[in-house]
N, C-alpha and C positions, 0 to 999 in steps of 0.2 A: 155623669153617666148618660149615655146615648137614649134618646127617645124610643128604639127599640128594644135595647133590655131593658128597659123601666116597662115596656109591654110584653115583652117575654117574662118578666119575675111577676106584674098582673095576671098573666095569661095562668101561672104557674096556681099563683096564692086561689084563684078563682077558684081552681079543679081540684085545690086540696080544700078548700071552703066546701066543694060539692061532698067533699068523700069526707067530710067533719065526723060524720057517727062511725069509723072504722077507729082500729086501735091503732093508738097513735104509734106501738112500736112498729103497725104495719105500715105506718104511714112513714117510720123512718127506714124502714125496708130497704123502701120504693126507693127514699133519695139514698140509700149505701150507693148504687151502683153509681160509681162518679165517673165512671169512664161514659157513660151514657148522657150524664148531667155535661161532662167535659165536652163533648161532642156536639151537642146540640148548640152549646155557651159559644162555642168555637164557628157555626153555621150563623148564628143569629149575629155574630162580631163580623161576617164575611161581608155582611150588609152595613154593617155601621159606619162605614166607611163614604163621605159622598161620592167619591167616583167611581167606587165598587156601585151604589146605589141606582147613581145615574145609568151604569150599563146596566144592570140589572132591571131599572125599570122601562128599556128601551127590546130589552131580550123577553119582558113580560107580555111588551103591545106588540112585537113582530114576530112571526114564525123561525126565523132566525135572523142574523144580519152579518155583514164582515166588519173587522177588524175596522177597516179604513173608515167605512162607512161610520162607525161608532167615534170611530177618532175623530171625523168631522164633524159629527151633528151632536157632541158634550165639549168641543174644542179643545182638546187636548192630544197629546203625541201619539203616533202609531204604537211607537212601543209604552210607552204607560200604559194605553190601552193593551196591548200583548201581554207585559207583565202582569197586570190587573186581573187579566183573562187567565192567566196560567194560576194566578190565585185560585180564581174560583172552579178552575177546573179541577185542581189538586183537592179544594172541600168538595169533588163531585157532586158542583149542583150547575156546572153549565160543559156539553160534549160541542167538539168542533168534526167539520169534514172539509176537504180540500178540494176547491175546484181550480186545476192550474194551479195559478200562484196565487191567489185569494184563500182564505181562507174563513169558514165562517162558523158561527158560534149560533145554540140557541141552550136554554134550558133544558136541563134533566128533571124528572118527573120525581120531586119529593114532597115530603110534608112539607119543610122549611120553605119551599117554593112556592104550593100552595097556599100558607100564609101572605107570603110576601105579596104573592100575585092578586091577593087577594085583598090585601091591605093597597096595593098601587090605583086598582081599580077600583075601593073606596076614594080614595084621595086626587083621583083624575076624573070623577063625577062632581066634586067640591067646585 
């Protein structure tokens, strides 16, 4: 299992340790809704990926970047990187805009982002 959902299902068991005095059918409630739980599992997977990871944590420290640019500085193909990108842009956590024939990428504003961006910048003061 990915080092990330091993701190996604942490992140998870922590918050129902907080909420231990509710009743536990309310606490099975919470996880019925699977399409929510599916959703989230499916964003935190978007990362688990290293070269999903790598662009992502390159789209954390800049305001945006192009395609190209990301192909050369993780060394891998323009289109891996395109594919990769159309990944994540399909889990709506990164929008692109077109200037000429470049094209560039940054983050979309979510939770899952804010984690991440937040755990990159734990981990780039180390």
């Amino acid at each position: 299992m990915n080092k990330l959902l091993v701190a996604f299902f942490l992140f998870v068991r922590y918050h129902l340790n907080m909420y231990s005095s509710m009743k536990k059918s309310d606490l099975k409630k919470e996880l019925g809704n699977k399409d929510a739980i599916i959703a989230c599992a499916r964003e935190f997977n978007m990362v688990g990926d290293p070269t999903r990871l790598k662009i992502c944590y390159l789209l954390c420290r800049h305001k945006e970047i192009s395609v190209g640019e990301i192909a050369e500085i993780i060394g891998v193909s323009i289109s891996a990187v395109s594919h990769t990108l159309r990944k994540l842009q399909k889990a709506d956590m990164v929008e692109s805009r077109r200037e000429f024939r470049t094209v560039y990428y940054k983050l979309k504003k979510s939770p899952v982002v804010e984690v991440m961006k937040d755990r990159i910048n734990h981990y780039a003061k180390i």
